[in-house]
Structures are given as structure tokens and as C-alpha cells.
C-alpha positions in Angstrom: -55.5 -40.3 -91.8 -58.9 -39.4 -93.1 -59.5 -37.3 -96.2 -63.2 -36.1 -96.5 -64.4 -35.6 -100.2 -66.9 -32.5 -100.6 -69.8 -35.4 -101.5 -69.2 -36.9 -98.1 -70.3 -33.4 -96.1 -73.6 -33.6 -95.4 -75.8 -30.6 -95.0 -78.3 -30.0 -92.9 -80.9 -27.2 -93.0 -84.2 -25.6 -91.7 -85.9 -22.2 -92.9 -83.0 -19.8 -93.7 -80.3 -21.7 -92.2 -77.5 -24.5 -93.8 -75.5 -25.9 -91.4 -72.6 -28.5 -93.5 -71.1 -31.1 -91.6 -67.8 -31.0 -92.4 -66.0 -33.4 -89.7 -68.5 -35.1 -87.9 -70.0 -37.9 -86.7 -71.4 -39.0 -90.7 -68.3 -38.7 -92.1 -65.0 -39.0 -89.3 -64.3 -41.1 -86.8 -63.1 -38.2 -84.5 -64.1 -38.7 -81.2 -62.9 -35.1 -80.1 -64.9 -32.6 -82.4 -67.4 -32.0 -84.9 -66.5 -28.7 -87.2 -69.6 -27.2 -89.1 -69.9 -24.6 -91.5 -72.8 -22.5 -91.1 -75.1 -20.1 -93.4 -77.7 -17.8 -92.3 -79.4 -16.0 -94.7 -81.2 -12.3 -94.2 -83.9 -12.3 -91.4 -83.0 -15.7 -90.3 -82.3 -17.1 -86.9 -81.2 -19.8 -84.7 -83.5 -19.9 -81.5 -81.9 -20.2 -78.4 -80.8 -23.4 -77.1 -77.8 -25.8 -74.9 -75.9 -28.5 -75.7 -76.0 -30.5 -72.3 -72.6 -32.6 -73.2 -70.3 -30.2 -75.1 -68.8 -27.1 -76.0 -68.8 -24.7 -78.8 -66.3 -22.5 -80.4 -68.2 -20.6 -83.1 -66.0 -18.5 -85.4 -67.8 -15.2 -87.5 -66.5 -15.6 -90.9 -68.8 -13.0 -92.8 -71.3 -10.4 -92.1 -72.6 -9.4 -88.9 -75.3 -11.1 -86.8 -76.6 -10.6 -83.1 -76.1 -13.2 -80.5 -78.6 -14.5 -78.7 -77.8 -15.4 -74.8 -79.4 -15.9 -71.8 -81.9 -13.9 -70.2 -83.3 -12.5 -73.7 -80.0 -10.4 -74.1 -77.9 -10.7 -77.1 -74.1 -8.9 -78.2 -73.0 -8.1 -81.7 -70.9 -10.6 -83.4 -69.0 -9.6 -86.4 -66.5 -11.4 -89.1 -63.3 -12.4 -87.3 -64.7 -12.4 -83.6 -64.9 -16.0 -81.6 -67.0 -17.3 -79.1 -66.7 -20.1 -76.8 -70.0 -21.3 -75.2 -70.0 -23.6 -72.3 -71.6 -27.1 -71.5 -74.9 -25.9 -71.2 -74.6 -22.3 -71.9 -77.7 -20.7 -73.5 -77.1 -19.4 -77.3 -78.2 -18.6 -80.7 -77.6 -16.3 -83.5 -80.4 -13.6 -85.5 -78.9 -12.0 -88.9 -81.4 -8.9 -88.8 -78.6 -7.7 -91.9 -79.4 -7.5 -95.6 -76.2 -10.3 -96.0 -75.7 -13.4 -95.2 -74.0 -14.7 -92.1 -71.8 -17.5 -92.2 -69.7 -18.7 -89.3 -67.9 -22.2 -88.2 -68.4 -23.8 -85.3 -66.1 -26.3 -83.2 -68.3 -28.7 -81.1 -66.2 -30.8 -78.6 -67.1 -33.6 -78.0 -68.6 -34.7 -80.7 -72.4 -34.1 -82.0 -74.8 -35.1 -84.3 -76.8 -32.2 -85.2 -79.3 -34.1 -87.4 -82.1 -33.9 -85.2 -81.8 -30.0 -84.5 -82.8 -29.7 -88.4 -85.8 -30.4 -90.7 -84.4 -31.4 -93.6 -81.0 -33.5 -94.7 -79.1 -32.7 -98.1 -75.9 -34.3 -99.4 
């Protein structure tokens, strides 16, 4: 068994967007998934990118954001709809709203995402 305290997530930001680690690489020894909590504030963004060795479930907890796919087209995704991206499947999120966004992600296997941000908070 592992039992993660709340001091052993680490979070991870850039302009507008925290992104906590809570199972991953930092703190588990799960070699299946990494599960991260993420907060976009209003006006903020995650640009477009893939992840060339897993896959993502992302989970809308709060608020309503667009995503961003492929071929500059996006969708609407709003609390309590899921979205599975594909290895190498192009994505990101906007939150043009006056709220927050938050979502959580499943990232199989497992990633560490501290290079994709600026800054690193515990």
C-alpha cells in the first residue's frame, strides 16, 4: 500500500495554470498511471500539444472550458464530461469563462510533467 500525505503532492504551475501531482512519478511507485489535478484560471490556456508514449483521460470537474484539437478546431467541455486522448493525439484546453476550470487527468503510463511547467511548488 501507499498512502500519499497532501505535503507529498507536488504542484507544478505556469501563468494561470496549477497542475498538482497527486500519484505520480514524485510521490508513487505506480508504474501504470499518473493522476493530476488541474486548475485553470479565467483567460488561461494550455497550448496544444502530444504525449508521444501515453494516454490521457481528462475528467471536467468544474466550469466550462474549450478544447483545443487538432487542426485549430476545438469542442466545448463542461463539468462531468470525459475525454480520452490517444498516444499522440493533439490537445489542450482555453477557459475563455469568468470561472475557473479545474479537471483531473489520468495519464497511462506514467509521466513526469515537470518539464512541461515553469515553476515547481510543494
Amino acid at each position: 500500500m501507499e498512502f500519499i500525505k497532501s505535503n507529498d503532492v507536488l504542484v507544478l504551475t505556469n501563468e494561470g495554470v496549477e497542475s498538482h501531482q497527486l500519484l505520480s512519478p514524485h510521490n508513487s511507485k505506480s508504474d501504470k498511471v499518473t493522476i493530476t489535478h488541474v486548475i485553470i484560471e479565467p483567460g488561461s490556456s494550455q497550448p496544444r500539444h502530444k504525449h508521444s508514449d501515453s494516454e490521457q483521460i481528462w475528467i471536467a470537474l468544474s466550469g466550462n472550458a474549450k478544447l483545443l484539437l487538432e487542426n485549430d478546431s476545438s469542442i466545448d467541455f463542461h463539468q462531468g464530461d470525459i475525454v480520452r486522448f490517444e498516444i499522440k493525439e493533439i490537445h489542450g484546453l482555453l477557459n475563455q469563462s469568468s470561472q475557473k476550470f479545474e479537471y483531473m487527468t489520468v495519464t497511462s503510463p506514467p509521466m513526469n510533467f515537470e518539464s512541461s511547467y515553469s515553476q515547481k511548488l510543494y
